[in-house]
TITOR-185852 format. One record per residue (C-alpha): residue number from 1; x, y, z. Coordinates in pm, 1 decimal. Example, Ala and Ser with C-alpha at 12.3 -4.5 7.8 and 13.67 -1.06 7.14 Angstrom:
  seq      east     north        up
    1    1230.0    -450.0     780.0
    2    1367.0    -106.0     714.0
//
This chain:
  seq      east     north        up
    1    9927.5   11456.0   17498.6
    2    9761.3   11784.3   17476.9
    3    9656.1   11887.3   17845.1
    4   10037.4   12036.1   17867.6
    5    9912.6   12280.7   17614.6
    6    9547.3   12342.2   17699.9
    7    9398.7   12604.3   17905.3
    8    9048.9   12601.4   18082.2
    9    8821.1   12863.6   18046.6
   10    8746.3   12959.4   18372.4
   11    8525.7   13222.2   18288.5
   12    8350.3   13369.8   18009.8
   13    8214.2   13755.1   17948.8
   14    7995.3   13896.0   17654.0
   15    7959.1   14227.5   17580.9
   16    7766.1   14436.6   17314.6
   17    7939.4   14773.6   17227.2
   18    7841.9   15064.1   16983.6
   19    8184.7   15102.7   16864.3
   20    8572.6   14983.0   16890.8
   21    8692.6   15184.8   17172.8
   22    8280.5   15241.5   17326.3
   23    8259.0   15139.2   17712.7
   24    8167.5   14718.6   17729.2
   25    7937.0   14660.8   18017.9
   26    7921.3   14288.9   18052.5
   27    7581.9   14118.4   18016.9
   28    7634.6   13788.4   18006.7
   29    7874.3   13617.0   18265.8
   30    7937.1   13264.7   18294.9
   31    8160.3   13180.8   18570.0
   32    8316.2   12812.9   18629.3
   33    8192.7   12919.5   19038.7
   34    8277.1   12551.9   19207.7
   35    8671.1   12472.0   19239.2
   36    8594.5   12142.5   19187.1
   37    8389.7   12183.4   18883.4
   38    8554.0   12086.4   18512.2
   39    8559.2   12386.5   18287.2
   40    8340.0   12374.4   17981.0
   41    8596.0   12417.0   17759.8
   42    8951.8   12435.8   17707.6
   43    9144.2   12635.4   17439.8
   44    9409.1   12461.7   17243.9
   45    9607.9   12611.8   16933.7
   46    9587.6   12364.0   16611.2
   47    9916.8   12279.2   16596.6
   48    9930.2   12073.4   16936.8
   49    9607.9   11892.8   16854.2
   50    9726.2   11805.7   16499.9
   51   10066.2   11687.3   16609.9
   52    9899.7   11446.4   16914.5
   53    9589.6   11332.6   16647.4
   54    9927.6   11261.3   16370.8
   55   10144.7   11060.8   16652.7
   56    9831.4   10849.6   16792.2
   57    9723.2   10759.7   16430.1
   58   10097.0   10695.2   16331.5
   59   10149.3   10476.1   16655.5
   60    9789.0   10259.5   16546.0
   61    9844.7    9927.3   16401.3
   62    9507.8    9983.7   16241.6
   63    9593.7   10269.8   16009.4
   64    9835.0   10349.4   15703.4
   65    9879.2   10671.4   15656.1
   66    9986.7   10788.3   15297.3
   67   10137.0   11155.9   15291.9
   68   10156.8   11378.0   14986.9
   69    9974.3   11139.7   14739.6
   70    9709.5   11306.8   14531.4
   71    9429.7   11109.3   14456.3
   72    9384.0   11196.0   14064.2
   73    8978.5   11013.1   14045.1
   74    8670.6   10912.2   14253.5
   75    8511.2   10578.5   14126.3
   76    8197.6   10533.3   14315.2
   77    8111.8   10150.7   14192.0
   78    7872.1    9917.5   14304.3
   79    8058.4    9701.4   14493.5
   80    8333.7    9936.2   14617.8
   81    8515.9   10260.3   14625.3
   82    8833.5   10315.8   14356.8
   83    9091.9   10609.7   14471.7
   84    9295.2   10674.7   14177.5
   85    9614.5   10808.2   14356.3
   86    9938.4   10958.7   14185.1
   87   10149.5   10757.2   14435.6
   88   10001.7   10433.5   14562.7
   89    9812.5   10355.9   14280.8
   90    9425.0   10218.6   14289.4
   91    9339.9   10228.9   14643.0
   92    8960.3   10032.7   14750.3
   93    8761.5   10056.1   15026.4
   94    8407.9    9992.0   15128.0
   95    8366.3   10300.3   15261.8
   96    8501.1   10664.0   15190.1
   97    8477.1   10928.3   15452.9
   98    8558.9   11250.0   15327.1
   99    8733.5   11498.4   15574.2
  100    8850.9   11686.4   15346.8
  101    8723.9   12034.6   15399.4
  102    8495.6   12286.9   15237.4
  103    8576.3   12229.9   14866.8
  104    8584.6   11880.5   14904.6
  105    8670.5   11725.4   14614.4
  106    8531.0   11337.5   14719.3
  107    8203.2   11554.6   14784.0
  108    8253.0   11692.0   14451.6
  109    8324.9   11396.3   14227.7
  110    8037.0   11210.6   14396.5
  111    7805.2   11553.4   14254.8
  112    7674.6   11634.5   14647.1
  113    7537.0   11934.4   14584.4
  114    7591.6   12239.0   14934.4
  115    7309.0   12527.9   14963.9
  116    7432.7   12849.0   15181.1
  117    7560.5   13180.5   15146.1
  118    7873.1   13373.1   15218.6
  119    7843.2   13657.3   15486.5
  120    8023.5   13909.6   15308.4
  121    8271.9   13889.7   15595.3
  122    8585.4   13766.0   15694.8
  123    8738.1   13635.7   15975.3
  124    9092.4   13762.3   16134.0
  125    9283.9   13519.4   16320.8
  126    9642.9   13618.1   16519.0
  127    9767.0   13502.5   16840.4
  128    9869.6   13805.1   17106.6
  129   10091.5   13773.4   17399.5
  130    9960.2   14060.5   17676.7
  131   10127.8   14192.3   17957.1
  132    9891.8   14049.0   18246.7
  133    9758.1   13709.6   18348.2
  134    9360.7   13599.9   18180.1
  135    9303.4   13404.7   18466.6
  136    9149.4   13165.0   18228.3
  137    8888.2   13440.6   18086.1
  138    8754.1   13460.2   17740.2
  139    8567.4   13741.8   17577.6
  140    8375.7   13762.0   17371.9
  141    8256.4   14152.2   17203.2
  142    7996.6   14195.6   16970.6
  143    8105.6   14501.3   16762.8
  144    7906.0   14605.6   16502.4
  145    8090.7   14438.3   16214.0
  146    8057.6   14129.2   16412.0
  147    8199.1   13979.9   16709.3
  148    8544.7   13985.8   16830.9
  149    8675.4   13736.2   17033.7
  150    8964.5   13683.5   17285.6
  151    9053.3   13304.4   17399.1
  152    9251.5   13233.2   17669.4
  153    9615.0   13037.9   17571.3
  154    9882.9   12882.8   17805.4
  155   10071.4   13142.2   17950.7
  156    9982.9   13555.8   17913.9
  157    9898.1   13467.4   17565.5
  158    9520.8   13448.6   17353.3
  159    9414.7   13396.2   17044.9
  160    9206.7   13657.2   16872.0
  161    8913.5   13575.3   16617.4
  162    8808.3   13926.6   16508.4
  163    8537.3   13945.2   16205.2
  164    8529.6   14246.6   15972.7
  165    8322.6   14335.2   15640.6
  166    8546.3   14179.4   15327.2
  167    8677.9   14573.9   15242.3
  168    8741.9   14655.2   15583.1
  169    8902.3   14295.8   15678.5
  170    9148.4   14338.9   15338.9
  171    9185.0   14690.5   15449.7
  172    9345.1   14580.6   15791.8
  173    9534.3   14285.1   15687.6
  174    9744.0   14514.3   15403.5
  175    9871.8   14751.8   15714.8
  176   10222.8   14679.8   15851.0
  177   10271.7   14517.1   16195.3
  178   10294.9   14839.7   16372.6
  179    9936.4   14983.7   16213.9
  180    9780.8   14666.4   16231.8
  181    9821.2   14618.4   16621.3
  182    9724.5   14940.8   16700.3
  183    9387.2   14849.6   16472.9
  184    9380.3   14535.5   16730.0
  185    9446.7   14736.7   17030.0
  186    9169.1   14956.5   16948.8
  187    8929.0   14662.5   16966.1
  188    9134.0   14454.7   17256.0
  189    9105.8   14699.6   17553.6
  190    9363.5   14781.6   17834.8
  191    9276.8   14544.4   18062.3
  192    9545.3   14293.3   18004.6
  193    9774.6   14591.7   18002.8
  194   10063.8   14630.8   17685.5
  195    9953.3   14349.7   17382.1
  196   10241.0   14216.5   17137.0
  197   10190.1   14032.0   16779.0
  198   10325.9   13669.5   16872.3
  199   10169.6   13455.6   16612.8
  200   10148.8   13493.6   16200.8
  201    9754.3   13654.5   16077.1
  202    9558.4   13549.3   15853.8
  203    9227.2   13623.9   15712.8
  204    8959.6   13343.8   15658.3
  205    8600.9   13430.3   15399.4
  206    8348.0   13369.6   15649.5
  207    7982.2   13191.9   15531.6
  208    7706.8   12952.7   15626.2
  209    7660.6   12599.8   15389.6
  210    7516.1   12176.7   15452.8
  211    7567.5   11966.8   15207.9
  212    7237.4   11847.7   15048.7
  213    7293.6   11529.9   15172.5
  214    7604.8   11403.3   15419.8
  215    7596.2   11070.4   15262.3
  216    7611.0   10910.0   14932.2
  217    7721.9   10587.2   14735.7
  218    7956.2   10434.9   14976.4
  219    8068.6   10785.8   15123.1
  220    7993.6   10966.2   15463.4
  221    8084.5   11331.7   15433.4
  222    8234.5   11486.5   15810.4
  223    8326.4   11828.0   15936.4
  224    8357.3   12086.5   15628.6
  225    8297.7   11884.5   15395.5
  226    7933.4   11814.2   15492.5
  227    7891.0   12178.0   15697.7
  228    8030.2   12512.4   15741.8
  229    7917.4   12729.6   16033.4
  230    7958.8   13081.0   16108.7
  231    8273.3   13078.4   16392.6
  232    8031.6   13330.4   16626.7
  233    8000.4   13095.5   16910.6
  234    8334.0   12795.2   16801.1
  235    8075.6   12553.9   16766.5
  236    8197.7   12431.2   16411.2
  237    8514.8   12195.0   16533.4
  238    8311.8   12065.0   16800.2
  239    8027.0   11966.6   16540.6
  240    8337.7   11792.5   16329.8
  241    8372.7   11606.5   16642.3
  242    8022.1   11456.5   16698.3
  243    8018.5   11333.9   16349.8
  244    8343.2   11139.7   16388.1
  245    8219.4   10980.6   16682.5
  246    7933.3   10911.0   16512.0
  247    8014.5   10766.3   16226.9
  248    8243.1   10568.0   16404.2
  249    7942.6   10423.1   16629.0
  250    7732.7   10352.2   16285.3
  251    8055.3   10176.0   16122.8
  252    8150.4    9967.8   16495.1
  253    7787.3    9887.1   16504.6
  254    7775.6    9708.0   16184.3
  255    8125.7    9535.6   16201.7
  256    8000.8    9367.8   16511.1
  257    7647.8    9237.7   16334.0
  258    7880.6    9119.5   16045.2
  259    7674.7    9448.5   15770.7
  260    7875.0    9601.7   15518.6
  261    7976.7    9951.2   15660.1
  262    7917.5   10123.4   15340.3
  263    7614.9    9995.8   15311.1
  264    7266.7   10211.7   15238.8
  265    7144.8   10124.3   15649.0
  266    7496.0   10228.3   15833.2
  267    7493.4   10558.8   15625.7
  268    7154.6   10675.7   15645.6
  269    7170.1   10540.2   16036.0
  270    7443.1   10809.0   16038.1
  271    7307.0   11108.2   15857.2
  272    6983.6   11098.9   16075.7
  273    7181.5   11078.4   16362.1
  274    7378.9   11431.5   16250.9
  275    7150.1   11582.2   16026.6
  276    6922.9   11779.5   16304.1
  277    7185.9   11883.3   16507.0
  278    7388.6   12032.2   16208.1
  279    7125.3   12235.4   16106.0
  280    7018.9   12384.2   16419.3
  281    7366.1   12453.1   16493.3
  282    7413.7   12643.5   16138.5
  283    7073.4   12820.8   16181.1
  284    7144.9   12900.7   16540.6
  285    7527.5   13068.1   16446.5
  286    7352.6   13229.6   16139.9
  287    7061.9   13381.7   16324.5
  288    7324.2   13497.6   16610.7
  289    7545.9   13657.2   16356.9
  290    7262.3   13832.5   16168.7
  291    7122.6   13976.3   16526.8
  292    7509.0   14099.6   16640.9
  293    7657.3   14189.3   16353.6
  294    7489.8   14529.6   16280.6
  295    7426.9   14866.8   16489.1
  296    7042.8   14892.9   16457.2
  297    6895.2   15137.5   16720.6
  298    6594.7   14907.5   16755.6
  299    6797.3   14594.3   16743.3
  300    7046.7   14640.5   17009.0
  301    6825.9   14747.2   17326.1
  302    6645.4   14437.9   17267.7
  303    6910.3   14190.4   17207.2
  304    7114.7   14335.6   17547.7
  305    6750.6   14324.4   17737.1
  306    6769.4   13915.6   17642.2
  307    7131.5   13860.5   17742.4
  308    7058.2   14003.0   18044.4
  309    6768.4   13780.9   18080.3
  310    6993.5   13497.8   18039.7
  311    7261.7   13623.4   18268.1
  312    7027.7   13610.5   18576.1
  313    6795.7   13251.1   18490.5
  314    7047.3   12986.8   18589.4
  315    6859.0   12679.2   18414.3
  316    6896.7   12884.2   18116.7
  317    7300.2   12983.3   18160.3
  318    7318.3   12600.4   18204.5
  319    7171.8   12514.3   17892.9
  320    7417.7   12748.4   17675.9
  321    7716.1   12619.4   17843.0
  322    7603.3   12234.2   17783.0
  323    7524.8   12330.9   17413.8
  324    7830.8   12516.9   17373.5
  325    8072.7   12237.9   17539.0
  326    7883.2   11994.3   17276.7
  327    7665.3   11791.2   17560.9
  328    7368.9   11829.7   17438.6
  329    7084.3   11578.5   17198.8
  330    7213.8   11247.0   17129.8
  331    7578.3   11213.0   17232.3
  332    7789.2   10950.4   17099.8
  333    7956.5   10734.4   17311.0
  334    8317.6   10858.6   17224.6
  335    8186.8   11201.3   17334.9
  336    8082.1   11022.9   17646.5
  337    8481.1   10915.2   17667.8
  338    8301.3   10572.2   17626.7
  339    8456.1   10271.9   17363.2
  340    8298.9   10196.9   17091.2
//
């Protein structure tokens, strides 16, 4: 349902620049070189995922979905979960997963504590439409307020992810249309020739947290609600996506030896399973962020020196792009494109 609207990165560049409008020379190049090769990755805007992940659960058999109905309580009891919901009533289950973001409240009521920080910056999103073809390139700049990235979309369109400082980030998103583009343009380039607003902006608080633990009494926390990564390198969705098909191993697992899937065993099964590979994703983004997102004279000779290094050692090139396309440690089978 989505391939109509997704668009393979054929090639990525990163650059390291002193300034906005400072020269880029590329140092790291990763280039999809065999026609026959699949791309790594493939860019597709929210709304065509969320509609296709809406109709397939809608068209299921196996799933009720229950729109606009607040749940009011959490009762984690021994036995079961109660929803208290302003709609439907008491809703029970055996097992809770909460996907329901960063200040999730299922998290909350079950008192899962999160350690992290906020990075003091924020992240710009927009969608452009540009006068030439990508060719299926993404870019990504490391500016010294942090990196600025442009994704290849369907057509001679991206979308931009562009991180600023809080102040300067509130600063840009109060100018009009006409100032704010030319802000943009100063950080976009020429190379796609004339760039046009074609998509609403909005400003996200970027920061770095885990949840304590990603489990607890009957309840398996996924995506923000058990981690929130820095966006430097887009790994955070994809993590989302491992623990799904996790979880969804653990809980297939025990329906077929007749366990309970709440149960202490399927849960903790689960949380070792994600717990490594969420934190050395978040430290990973985090230590990337803190190395990119500043102008130090020492810093930055150094840091290009290593991307370099990694440009020209193809084992090591191979290894990002694996990581990055979420194919590497322990993949579940649903990552695979294997049942379950």
């Amino acid at each position: 349902d989505i391939a109509p609207h997704a668009e393979p990165m054929q090639e990525i560049v990163v650059t390291d620049a002193k300034a906005a409008g400072a020269a880029r020379p590329v140092l790291l190049h990763f280039h999809e070189e065999a026609p026959a090769h699949r791309p790594s990755a493939y860019m597709v805007e929210n709304r065509h995922l969320v509609a296709a992940l809406h109709n397939a659960a809608r068209k299921s058999p196996h799933i009720t979905l229950m729109w606009r109905n607040a749940t009011t309580n959490f009762d984690y009891g021994p036995g079961m979960v109660t929803l208290e919901t302003e709609q439907q009533g008491d809703i029970r289950c055996s097992l809770l997963v909460a996907a329901d973001g960063r200040n999730s409240r299922a998290r909350d009521a079950a008192n899962i504590e999160t350690i992290g920080w906020s990075y003091r910056q924020m992240g710009i999103v927009t969608t452009v439409t540009h006068e030439l073809p990508h060719n299926g390139r993404a870019e990504e700049h490391f500016l010294p307020a942090g990196p600025f990235a442009i994704l290849p979309l369907p057509g001679n369109r991206a979308s931009l992810v562009w991180t600023e400082s809080d102040a300067e980030a509130q600063r840009i998103m109060g100018l009009d249309n006409a100032a704010f583009l030319s802000e943009l343009c100063a950080r976009f380039g020429t190379h796609l020739g004339e760039v046009r607003l074609s998509g609403a902006r909005q400003a996200y608080p970027l920061s770095m947290y885990l949840a304590k633990s990603f489990v607890g009494h009957r309840l398996a926390l996924i995506g923000d609600a058990a981690h929130v990564v820095h966006p430097i390198a887009g790994l955070g969705f994809n993590l989302g996506l491992r623990d799904v098909a996790a979880l969804a191993e653990c809980v297939a697992k025990a329906t077929s030896l007749g366990f309970d899937i709440g149960g202490v065993s399927v849960l903790q099964e689960y949380e070792r399973w994600r717990r490594f590979d969420t934190v050395a994703t978040a430290l990973a983004t985090d230590g990337l962020n803190r190395l990119f997102a500043n102008d130090d004279a020492i810093l930055r000779p150094l840091r290009d020196a290593g991307l370099r290094a990694v440009d020209v050692l193809r084992p090591l090139k191979d290894l990002f792009v694996r990581e990055a396309a979420g194919q590497t440690g322990r993949l579940p089978k649903l990552m695979q494109g294997e049942a379950v």
